[in-house]
N, C-alpha and C positions, 0 to 999 in steps of 0.2 A: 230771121234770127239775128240777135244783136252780136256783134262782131268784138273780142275782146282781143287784149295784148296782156304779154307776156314777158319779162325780161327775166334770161335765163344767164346765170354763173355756171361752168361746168367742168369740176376740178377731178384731174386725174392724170393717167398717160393718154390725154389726149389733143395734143402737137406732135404732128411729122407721122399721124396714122390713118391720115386721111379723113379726120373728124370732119374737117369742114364741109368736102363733098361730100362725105355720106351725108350728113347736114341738110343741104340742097336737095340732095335726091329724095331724101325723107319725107322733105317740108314740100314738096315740089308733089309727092305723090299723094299726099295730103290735101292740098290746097289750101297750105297754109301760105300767108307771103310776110315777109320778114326779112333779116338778112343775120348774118353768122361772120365772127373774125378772131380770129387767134389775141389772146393779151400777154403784155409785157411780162407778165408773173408766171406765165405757162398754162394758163387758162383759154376755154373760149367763153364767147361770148352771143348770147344770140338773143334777135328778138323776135318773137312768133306771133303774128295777127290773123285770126280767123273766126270761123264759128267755134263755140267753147268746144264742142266733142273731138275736134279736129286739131284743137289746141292740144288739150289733155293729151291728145293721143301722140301727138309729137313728142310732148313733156317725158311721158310715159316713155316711149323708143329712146328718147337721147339719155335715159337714164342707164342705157344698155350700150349703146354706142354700136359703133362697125368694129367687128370679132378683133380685131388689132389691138383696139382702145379699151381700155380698163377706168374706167367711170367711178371716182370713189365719192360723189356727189354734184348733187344741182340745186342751184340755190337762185329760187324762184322770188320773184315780186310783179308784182301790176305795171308796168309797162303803160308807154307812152304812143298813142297810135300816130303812125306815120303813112304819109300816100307813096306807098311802094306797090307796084303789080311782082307778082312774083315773091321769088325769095333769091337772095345775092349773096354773094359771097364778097367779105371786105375787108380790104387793108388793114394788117395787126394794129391795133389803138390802143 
């Protein structure tokens, strides 16, 4: 199956709720790999590469977030594939 990315914007209350590990554990139970990081503006930021239905599905969950986080949108585009195993959590940019 051909392997797609993903770059996700994700605007809400979600800083300081734990967005990012739920993040990891999402993408992590997924087997998506990618990685995830808080932005200057109060945004996160994530990028997800996998099989598309595993993508979607991620897409789909983080539009929900962990019960803390209040998600008032995600703002998707095509993304740039990068050789990451895994998915990581990183440094606000």
């Amino acid at each position: 199956m051909p392997i797609i990315a993903r770059h996700l914007a994700i605007h809400g209350r979600v800083q300081g709720v734990c967005y990012r590990d739920w993040t990891v554990r999402t993408a992590t139970s997924l087997g998506v790999s990618g990685w995830v990081r808080n932005r200057p503006d109060g945004s996160v930021e994530a990028l997800a590469m996998g099989e598309a239905g595993a993508v979607e599905a991620f897409i789909a969950r983080c539009r929900g977030g962990p019960a803390s986080a209040r998600v008032d949108g995600v703002a998707i585009s095509e993304g740039a594939p990068e050789a990451i195993q895994g998915f990581e959590r990183r440094p606000t940019g």
